[in-house]
N, C-alpha and C positions, 0 to 999 in steps of 0.2 A: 250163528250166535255171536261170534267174535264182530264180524261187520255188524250185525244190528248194533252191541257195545260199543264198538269204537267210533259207530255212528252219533249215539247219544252221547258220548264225553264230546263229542268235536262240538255239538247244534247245543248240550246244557251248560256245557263245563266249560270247554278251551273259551269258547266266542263271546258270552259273556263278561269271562275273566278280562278277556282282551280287549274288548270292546270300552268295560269299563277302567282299565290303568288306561286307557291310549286316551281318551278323553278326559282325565284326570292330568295326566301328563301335558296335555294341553292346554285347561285352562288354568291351570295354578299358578303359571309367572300372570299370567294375564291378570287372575283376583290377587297376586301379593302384590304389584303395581298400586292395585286399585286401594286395596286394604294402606297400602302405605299414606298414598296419594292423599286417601279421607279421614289419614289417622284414625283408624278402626282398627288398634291395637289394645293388646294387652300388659295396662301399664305398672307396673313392676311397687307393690308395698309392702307392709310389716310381715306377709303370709305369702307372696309369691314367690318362685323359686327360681324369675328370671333376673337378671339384673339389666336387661334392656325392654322396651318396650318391644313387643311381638303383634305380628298381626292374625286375627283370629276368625280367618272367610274359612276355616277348614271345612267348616260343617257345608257350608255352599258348596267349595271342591266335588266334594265327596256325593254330595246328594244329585250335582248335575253330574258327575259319573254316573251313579248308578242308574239316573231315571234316562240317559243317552246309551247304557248299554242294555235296559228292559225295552226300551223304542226299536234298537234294531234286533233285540232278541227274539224277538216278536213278529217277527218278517219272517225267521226259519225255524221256531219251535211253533208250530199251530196249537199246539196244545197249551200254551201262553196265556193264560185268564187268570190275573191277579184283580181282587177288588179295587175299584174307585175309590173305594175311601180308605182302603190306607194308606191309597199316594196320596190321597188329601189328609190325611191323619198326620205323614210324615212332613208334609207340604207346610202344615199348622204349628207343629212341633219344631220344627227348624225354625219359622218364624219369629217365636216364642222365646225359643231359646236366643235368637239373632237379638229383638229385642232387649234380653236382659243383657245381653255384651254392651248392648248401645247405651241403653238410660238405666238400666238395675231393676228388677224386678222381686214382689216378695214370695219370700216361699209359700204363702197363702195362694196368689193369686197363681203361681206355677204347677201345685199340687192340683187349685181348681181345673186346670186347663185340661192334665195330665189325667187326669180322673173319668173329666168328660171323653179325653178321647179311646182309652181305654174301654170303657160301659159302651162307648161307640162303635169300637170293634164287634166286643164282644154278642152288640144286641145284631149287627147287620152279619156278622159271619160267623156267628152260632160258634163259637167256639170259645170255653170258658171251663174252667177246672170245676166238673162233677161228679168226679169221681175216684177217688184214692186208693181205691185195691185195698182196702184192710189196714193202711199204715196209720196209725192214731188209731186203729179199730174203726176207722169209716170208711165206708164203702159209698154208696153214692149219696150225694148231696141235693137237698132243695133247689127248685131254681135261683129262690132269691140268696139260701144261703153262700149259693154257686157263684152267685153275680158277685157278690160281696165278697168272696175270697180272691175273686178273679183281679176285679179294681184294683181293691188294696194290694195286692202281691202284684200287682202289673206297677202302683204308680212306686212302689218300693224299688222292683228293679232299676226303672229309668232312673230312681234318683240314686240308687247306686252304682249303677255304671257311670254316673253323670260325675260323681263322686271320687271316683279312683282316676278320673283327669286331672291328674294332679304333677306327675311326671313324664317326660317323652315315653312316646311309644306306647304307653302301660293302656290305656283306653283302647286306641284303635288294634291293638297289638290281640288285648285280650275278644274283639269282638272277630274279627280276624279268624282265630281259632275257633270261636262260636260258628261264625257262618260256615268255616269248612266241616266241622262236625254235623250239624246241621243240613249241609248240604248233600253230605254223605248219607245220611238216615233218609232224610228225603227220596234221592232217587233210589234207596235199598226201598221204601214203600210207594214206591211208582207216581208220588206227587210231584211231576214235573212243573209247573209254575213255581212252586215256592224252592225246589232244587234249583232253577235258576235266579229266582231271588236271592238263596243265600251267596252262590257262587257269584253272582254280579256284585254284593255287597264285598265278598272278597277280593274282587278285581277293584271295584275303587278304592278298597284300604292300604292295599302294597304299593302302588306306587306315592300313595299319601305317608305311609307310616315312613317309608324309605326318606323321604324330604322331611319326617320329624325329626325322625332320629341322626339322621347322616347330614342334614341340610343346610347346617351355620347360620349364618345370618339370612338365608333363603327361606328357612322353616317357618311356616306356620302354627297355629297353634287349632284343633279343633273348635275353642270355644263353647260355651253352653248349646250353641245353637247346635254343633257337629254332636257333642256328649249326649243331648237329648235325642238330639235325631236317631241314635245309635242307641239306645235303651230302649228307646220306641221301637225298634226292629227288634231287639233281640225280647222284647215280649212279644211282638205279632209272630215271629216265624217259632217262638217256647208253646206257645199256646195252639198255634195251628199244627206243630209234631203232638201233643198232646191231645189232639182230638185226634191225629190222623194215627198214631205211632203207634197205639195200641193193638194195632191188627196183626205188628211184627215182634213187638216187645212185649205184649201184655198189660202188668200191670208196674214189668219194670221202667215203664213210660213214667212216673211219676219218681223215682230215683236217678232217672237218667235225666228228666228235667232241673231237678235240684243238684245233681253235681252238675251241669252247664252253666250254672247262675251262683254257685256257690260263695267263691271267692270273694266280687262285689257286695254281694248281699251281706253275709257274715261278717265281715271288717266294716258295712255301715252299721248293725246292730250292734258291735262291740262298739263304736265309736258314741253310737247314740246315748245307751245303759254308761259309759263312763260319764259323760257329759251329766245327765242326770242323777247320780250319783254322786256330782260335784257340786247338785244343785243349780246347775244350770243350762237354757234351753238345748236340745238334742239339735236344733239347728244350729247354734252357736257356731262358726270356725274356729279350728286351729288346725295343728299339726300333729292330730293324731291317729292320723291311717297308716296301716301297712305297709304301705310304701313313703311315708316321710319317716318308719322307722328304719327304714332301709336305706337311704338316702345319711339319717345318721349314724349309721355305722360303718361309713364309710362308701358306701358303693355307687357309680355311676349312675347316671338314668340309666342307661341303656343298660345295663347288668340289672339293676332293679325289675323295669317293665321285663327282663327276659327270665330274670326267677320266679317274677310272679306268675308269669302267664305257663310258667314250667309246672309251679306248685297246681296249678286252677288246672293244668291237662292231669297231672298225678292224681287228682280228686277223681276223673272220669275213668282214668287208668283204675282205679280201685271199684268202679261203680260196674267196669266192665268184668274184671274177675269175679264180684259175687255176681253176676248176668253169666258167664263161663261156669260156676258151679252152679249152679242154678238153686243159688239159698232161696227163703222165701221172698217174694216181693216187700212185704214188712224188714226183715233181715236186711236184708240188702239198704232200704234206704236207710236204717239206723247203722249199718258199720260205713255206709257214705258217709252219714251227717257226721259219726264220729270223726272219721279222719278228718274232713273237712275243717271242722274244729279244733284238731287237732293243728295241721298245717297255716292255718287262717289266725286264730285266737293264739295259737303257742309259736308259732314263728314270730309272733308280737311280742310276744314277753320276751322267747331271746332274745331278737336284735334288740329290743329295749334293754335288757341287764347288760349285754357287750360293751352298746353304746354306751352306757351310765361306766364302766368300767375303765374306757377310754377318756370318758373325759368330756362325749360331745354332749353338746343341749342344744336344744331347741334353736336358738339363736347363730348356733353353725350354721345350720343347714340352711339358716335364711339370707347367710350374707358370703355364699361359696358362688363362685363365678360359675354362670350356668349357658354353654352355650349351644 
């Protein structure tokens, strides 16, 4: 039993991992050259938090890692069969997002794309939230109404993950923690493809996050292209634990899904209801996510992305103790959502009242050297 395990961490786990930092490590001077070269940077206004122009091929880095360490993944996992179209779905999405870096695009035309490839997933690999275990008192769902919950909660994630790319680290950092959770549940329910999907996602994010956060004037930036590309994943591997998780978890598949996605989600719904509350668009920009309240209260990026992505494991850290007592699957997701709201919505309003106490506004945080 030991050799069989230590067989699969070597062919799911180590080689992947490895495969994708070492080809991330390799062509990322090569794309910030390039980025520099065609001025495809990130150039610094009233709402950015850098004060230099950055360049932003992160999403490319990242996506030729992973699809260079699923290539030779593939060579020693036989049991290796990820759909075609999510690499074309991620393929599309990176584009998309590459795109809005280049010339800007609207959130209309983004949502469309996002929409479609989601319904796209969900119609070619049958996997689509149908069923709730009792939580809202519903149990299984229509196809169409299944389709429809699916979308919408698929095209919310990506824009919330895409969302919280706002300070170093905090995006890749928080998806990072997704794919190893993820990839952990994965090969505990024996789906070896997507167990190396998540873990090769996590090998091209460490040696990318390490050049975010440690990198200087060498760092890049993910850009929309990298944010989307990485929401689009952590809905395809949410929804495919989701069809498959049930067989080990139950029906606490559906609270274990929501505290993995919590953090992002939560902080763009408070973000949106303020906005519109103020009477104006939930699209609108400013600086009012969780981490630019963080940011004004003083604290580093790198402290920031590292409390946050603390607070979003403590939400799964609570999702696992009612899973350890074995409250009911209803139970269990409502003392998640609490906390989650609790940590998400109410670590908002502190650092908001410290920071109003101190002194800073809005206008600090926009003009502190950030590098």
């Amino acid at each position: 039993m030991d050799v069989i395990f230590w067989h699969y961490v070597a062919r799911c786990v180590l080689c992947p991992v490895a495969f994708a930092s070492c080809a991330v490590v390799w062509v990322y001077p090569l794309l910030l050259r390039l980025a520099r070269k065609k001025n495809f940077v990130d150039i610094p206004n009233s709402r950015r938090l850098n004060r230099r122009p950055v360049p932003v091929m992160g999403g490319v880095v990242v996506f030729f890692g992973l699809m260079f360490s699923l290539a030779l993944a593939g060579c020693l996992v036989e049991e290796l069969s990820l759909s075609y179209y999510l690499i074309a779905a991620m393929a599309i999405v990176l584009m998309v997002g590459v795109a809005d870096d280049a010339v800007g695009l609207t959130p209309r035309v983004r949502v469309v794309v996002e929409a479609t490839l989601v319904a796209m997933l969900c119609y070619l690999t049958d996997a689509v939230v149908d069923n709730l275990y009792g939580v809202l008192a519903l149990t299984h769902l229509s196809a169409s109404w299944a389709l429809v919950l699916t979308v919408v909660g698929g095209v919310g994630v990506i824009n919330s993950v895409n969302l919280i790319d706002g300070v170093d680290g905090l995006c890749s950092g928080y998806v990072m923690m997704v794919a190893l959770l993820y990839g952990v549940m994965f090969s505990v329910v024996g789906d070896v493809s997507y167990a190396v999907l998540s873990f090769a996602v996590l090998g091209a994010l460490i040696p990318f996050w390490l050049r975010n956060v440690y990198g200087g004037r060498s760092k890049m930036y993910l850009g929309d292209g990298g944010s989307l590309l990485l929401g689009l994943i952590v809905v395809a591997i949410a929804l495919r634990f989701y069809a498959v998780g049930a067989a080990v978890l139950g029906g606490y598949v559906v609270s274990f899904t929501f505290a993995t996605l919590s953090l992002p989600v939560l902080d763009t719904l408070r973000v949106m209801f303020s906005r519109i509350i103020k009477h104006r668009s939930p699209f609108s920009p400013d600086c009012s996510h969780l981490h630019h309240s963080f940011i004004r209260l003083g604290l580093s990026h790198k402290l920031t992305s590292i409390s946050l992505v603390a607070m979003q494991a403590s939400v799964v850290g609570v999702w696992y103790l009612c899973r350890r007592m074995s409250v009911g699957y209803d139970t269990a997701m409502y003392l998640t959502a609490m906390y989650a709201m609790l940590v998400t919505w109410g670590g908002y309003a502190v650092a908001e009242l410290f920071s109003r106490k101190a002194g800073t506004t809005e206008l600090n945080i926009l003009t502190k050297e950030i590098d």
